[in-house]
N, C-alpha and C positions, 0 to 999 in steps of 0.2 A: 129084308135085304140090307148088306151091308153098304154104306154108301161112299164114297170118295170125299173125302176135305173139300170146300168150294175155297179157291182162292178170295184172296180180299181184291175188290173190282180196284184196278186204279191204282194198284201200289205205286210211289212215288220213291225219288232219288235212289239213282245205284251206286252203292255206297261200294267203299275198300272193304275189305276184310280184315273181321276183329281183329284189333290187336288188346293185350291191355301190356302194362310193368310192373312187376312185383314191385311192392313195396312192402312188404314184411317186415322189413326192418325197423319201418315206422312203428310197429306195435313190438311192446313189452314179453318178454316172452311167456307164452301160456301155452299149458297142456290139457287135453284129457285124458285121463287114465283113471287106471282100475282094474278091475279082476272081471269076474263074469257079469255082475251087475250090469257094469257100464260096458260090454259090446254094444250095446244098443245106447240111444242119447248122443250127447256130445252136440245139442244145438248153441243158439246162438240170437240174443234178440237185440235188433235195432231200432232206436229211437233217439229224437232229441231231449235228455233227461235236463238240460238248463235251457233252453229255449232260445240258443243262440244259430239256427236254423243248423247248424252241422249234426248228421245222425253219428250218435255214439253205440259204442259195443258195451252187451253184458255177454259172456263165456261161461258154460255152465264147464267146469272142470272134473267132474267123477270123484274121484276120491280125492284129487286135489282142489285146494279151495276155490271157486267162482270170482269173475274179475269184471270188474266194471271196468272200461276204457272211456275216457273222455277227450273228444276231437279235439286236439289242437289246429288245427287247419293245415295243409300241404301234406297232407296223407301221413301224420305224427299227432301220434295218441298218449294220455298219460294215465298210469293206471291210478283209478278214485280210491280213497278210503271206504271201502266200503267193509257192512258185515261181514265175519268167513264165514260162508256158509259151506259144508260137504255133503258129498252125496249129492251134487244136483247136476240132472240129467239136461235141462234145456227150462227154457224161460220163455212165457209170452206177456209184451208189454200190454198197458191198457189200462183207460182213466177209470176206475174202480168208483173211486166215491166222488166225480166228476168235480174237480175240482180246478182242472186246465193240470194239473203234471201230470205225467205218466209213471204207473205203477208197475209193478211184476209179477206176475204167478209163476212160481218158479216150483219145478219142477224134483220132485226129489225120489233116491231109495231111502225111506223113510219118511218123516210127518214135511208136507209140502208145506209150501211159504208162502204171506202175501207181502212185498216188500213196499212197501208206501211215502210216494217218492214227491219231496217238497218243492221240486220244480229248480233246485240249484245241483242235481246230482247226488242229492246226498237221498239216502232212504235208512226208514224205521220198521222196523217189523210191525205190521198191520192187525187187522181183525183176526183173531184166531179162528183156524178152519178147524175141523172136526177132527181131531185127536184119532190119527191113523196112522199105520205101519205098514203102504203099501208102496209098491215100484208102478212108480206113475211116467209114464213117455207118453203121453199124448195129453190135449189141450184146449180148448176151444170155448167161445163164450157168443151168448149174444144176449140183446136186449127186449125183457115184452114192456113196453111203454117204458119207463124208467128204473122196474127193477132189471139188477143184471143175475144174468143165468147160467152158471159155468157148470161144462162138461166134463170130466174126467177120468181120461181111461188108463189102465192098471194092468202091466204085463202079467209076468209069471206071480202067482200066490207063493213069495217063499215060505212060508207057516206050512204049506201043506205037505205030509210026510210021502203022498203019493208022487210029490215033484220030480223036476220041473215037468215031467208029461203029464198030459191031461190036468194040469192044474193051473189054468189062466182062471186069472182075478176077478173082482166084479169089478165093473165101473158103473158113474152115479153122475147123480146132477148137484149142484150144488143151488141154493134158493134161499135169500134173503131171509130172515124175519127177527125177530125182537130181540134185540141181541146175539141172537146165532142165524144158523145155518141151519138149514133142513136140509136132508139127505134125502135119496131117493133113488134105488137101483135100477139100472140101465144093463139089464139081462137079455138074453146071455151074450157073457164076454168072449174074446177069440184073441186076445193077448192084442189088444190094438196097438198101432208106432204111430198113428197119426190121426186127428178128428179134424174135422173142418163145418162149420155152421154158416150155411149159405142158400143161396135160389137154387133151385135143381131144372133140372129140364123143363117141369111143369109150371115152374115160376114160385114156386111153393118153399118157402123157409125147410130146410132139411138138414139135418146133421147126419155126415156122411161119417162113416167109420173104417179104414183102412187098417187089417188085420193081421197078423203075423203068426198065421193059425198051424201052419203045417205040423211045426214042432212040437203042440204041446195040445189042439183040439183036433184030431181027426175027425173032417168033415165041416168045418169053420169055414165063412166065408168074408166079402164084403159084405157089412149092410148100412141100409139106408133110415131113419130113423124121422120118421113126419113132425117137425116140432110143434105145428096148430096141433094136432089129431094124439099126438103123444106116444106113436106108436110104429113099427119095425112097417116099411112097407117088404110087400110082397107077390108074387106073381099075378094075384086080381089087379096090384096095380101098374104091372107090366114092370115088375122091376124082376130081373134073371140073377142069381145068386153068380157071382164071383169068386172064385178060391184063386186065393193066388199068396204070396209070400209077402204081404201089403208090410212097406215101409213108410214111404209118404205119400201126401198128397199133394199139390197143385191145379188152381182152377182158373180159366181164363177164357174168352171168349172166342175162341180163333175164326172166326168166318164172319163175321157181323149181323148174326140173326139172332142176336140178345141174349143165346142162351149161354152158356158154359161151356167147356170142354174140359173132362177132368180126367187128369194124369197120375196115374198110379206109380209108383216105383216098388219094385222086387227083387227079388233072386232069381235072374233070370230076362225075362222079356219086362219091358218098363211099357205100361199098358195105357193108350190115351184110349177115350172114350166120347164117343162125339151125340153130342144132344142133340134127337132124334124132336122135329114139328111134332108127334104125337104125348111127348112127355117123355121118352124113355131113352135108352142110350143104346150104341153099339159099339163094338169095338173097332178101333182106325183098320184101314187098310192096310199090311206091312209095309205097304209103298211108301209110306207115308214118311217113314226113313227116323222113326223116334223111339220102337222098339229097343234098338238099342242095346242088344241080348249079351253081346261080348264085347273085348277091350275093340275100340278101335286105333291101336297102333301097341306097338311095343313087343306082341308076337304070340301073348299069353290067349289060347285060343277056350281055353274054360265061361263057363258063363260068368257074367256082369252080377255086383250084387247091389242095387241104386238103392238110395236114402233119401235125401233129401233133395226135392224134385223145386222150379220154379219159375213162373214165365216173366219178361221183361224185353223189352224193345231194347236190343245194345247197340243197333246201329243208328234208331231211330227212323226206321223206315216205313212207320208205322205196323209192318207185320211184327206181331209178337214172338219172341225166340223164346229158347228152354234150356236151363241149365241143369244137371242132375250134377249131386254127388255120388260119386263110388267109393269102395272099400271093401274090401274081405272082411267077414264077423273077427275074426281071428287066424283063423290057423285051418281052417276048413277047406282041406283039400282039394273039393271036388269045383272049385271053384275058384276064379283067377285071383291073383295074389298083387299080381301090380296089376291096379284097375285104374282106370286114368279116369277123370272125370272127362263127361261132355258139356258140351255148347253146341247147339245143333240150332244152326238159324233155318229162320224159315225163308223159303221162296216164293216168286212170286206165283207158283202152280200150288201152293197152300203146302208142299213137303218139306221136309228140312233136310239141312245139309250139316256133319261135324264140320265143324272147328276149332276146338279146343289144342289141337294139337299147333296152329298158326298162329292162334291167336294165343301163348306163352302161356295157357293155366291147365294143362294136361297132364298135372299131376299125378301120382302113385300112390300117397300116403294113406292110410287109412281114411276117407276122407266121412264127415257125419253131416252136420250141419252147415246151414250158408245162409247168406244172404246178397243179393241183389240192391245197392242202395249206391245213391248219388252222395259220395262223404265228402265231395269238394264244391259241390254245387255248380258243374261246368256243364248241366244237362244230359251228363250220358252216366250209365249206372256201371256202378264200380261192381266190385267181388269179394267178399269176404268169407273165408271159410275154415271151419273147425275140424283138427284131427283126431283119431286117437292115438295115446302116445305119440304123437308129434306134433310140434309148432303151428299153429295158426300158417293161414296164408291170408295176406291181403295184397289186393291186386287195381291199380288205377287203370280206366278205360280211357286208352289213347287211341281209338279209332278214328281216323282221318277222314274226313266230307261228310259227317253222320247230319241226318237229317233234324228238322227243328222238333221241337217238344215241350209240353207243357208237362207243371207237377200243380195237381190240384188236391186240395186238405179241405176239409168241411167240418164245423163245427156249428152246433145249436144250444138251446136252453136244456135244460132237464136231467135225469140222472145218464141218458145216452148222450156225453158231450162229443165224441167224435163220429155220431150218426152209423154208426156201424149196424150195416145193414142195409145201408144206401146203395144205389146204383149211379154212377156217373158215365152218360152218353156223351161221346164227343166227335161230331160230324164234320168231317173235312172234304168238301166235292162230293166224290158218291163213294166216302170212305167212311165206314160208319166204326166206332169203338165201343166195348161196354167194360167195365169195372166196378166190381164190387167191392165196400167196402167191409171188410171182414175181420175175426181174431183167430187163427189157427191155422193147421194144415202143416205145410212142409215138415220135415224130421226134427222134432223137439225145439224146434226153430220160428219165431215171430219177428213180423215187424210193425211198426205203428208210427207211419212217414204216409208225405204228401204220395196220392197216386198219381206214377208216371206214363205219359203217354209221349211217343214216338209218333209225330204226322208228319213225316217227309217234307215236301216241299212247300207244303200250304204254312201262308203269312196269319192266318187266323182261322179258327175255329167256330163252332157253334156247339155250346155245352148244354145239358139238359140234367139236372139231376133230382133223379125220384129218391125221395126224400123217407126213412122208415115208416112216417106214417103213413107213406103214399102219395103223399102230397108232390107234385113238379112244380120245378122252378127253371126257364131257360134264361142261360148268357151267351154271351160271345165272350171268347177268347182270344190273345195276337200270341203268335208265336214266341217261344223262347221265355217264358215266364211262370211265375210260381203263384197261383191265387190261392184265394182263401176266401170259400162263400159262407156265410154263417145266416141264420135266423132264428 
């Protein structure tokens, strides 16, 4: 049976309605473009690359070259010296050889990159990966004990003279060892746009794979991939194959029973999935109001074509909202052309409601990649978003009476310095929150920044965080602050 969203018990302060203000003009002017390659990509990663608490922009540009921005404060960015690199599709940050900076895997058509970042904004081209000539949009890492373990998946095989039909790529794991990298195929492919390496329903480490099969494998679907057990789960273990048009992913716990909720975006219906007590998932209610299938305003009654999918507290009311990018592939008719992006908050009966169009970001452009991130440090999360063929959008959140919030960062000893793989519980009254700390997911798109939590009206908290090796540790928290737990 399929079941109804439970509301979160107790949602607190009733806030206005989003607003944010473009601020675009703050940032340099940057594109994505290209030819057929680059329909797809065009993400975007945030982080603090000098360690001055403000999150900076990397722009993967397509055929034009990639741009680092570095926050100036009051929503004004300066574009860094950095490498030109072309051809890059999207980038995710991540301390690689643990070191406290943050690095990049950056994403390319053609041999991908590790950009290895000295903690002042500047970066060097890293350890050399495996000498490859594939079209890489998807991304994902995690940690066993101290080594790290990157996933990488591979749209269309351009080499193959059968293409682009029926010719999606392999994708691989990538594995430490003595000097290089060991390789190791991660079969079969279904031309993935987004990976993500997290807890699943069952509580169990899993690398989810979000696929873009229609086009090029008939009969492709979503899959799920055991990372103890090393292996594709399947109907014994209660997982249902999915076909759908998978762009990206997003995961978040929306009801507070610990598990996840994972949000698909497509061509078409944008698919949340709700973790089922037994392990397994089903799909939301349409009630639920996040499908999201066509434009909601503008008049264009074709289907929706979502990319980069992602949740975040904007009013801070403790319920978690959701932003999805839209855009037309190109020129593909059967499908709307001004696609506006959503913002769809949630209420307090667990559905969501648009807002994009009040709240001033219900744009048209092509849109690809985003991010979610606090770049003024005023507790409420900004907007930043990558087009193709057009100018970047960034956007400051001036939502009025938003509730209080915490942004908590974790760091420990060993080769996993940001604990990535941790879960942080954060209990206010009978409001319970869960956050994983993660590298992947959204459309070509990372971030690697303090996790935010939106508690409404409560002056303090009670934090709990299980720790990669399993190990807990609890604090308390007061409202309106930024921690930092390490061991």
């Amino acid at each position: 049976m399929i079941r109804a969203l439970p509301a979160l018990l107790l949602a607190t302060t009733a806030s206005a309605d989003p607003l944010f203000e473009d601020r675009s003009g703050g940032l340099p002017e940057h594109i994505y473009g290209g030819g057929w390659e680059h329909f797809v990509g065009g993400g975007v990663a945030v982080f603090d690359c000098n360690g001055d608490g403000l999150p900076d922009i990397f722009a993967a540009g397509g055929e034009n070259p990639a741009s680092l921005f570095i926050n100036q404060g009051d929503f004004t960015f300066a574009r860094a010296d950095f490498p030109e690199i072309i051809g890059v599709t999207g980038a995710y940050p991540l301390d690689v050889n643990a070191d406290g900076a943050l690095d990049l895997f950056i994403m390319r058509v053609g041999q991908n990159e590790l950009q290895m970042g000295t903690g002042d904004c500047r970066f060097a081209r890293g350890r050399e990966l495996p000498l490859r000539d594939d079209w890489t949009t998807a991304f994902t890492a995690w940690w066993d004990g101290d080594a790290l373990i990157m996933a990488i998946g591979n749209y269309v095989d351009r080499s193959n003279p059968d293409g682009p039909f029926e010719a999606c790529d392999d994708n691989y794991l990538l594995r430490p060892g003595l000097g290089h990298y060991s390789v190791s195929a991660l079969n079969p492919g279904f031309c993935p746009l987004s990976m993500l390496a997290a807890n699943d329903a069952r509580g169990r480490p899993t690398l989810r794979i979000s696929n873009d099969r229609h086009y090029y494998v008939r009969g492709g679907y979503e899959q799920m991939w055991d990372i103890s057990e090393e292996r594709f789960l399947g109907a014994d273990d209660g997982w249902q194959n999915v076909s759908l048009w998978g762009m990206g992913i997003a995961s978040r716990d929306l009801n507070g029973d610990g598990r996840d909720e994972v949000m698909l975006t497509s061509m078409g219906d944008q698919l949340i999935q709700i973790a089922q007590s037994d392990g397994t998932y089903q799909a939301a209610p349409f009630s639920i109001g996040t499908y999201a299938q066509r434009p909601h305003t503008g008049g264009d009654g074709r289907p929706s074509t979502g990319w980069h999918a992602e949740f975040g507290d904007i009013d801070n009311d403790s319920r978690p909202d959701l932003f999805i990018a839209k855009g037309n592939v190109d020129q593909m008719p059967g499908l709307a052309m001004k696609d506006p992006n959503n913002l769809l908050m949630q209420q307090d009966d667990g559905t969501f409601e648009e807002a994009a169009e009040t709240a001033g970001i219900a744009t048209t452009d092509r849109s690809r990649g985003a991010a979610l991130a606090d770049f003024d440090n005023d507790g409420r999360l900004d907007l930043v978003v990558v087009n193709r063929r057009a100018p970047m959008e960034l956007y400051r959140n001036i939502t009025p009476d938003t509730g209080n919030w915490l942004a908590i960062a974790l760091d420990q000893s060993g080769g996993n310095r940001n604990a990535v793989g941790a879960t942080v519980t954060v209990r206010a009254g009978m409001i319970t929150q869960t956050q994983q700390v993660t590298v992947g997911g959204g459309h070509a798109s990372g971030k690697a920044l303090p996790l935010h939590f939106g508690i409404g009206d409560a002056p303090s908290v009670a934090i709990q965080i299980r720790w990669p090796d399993g190990s807990k540790d609890t604090y308390q928290g007061t409202a309106n602050t930024a921690l930092t737990f390490s061991r």
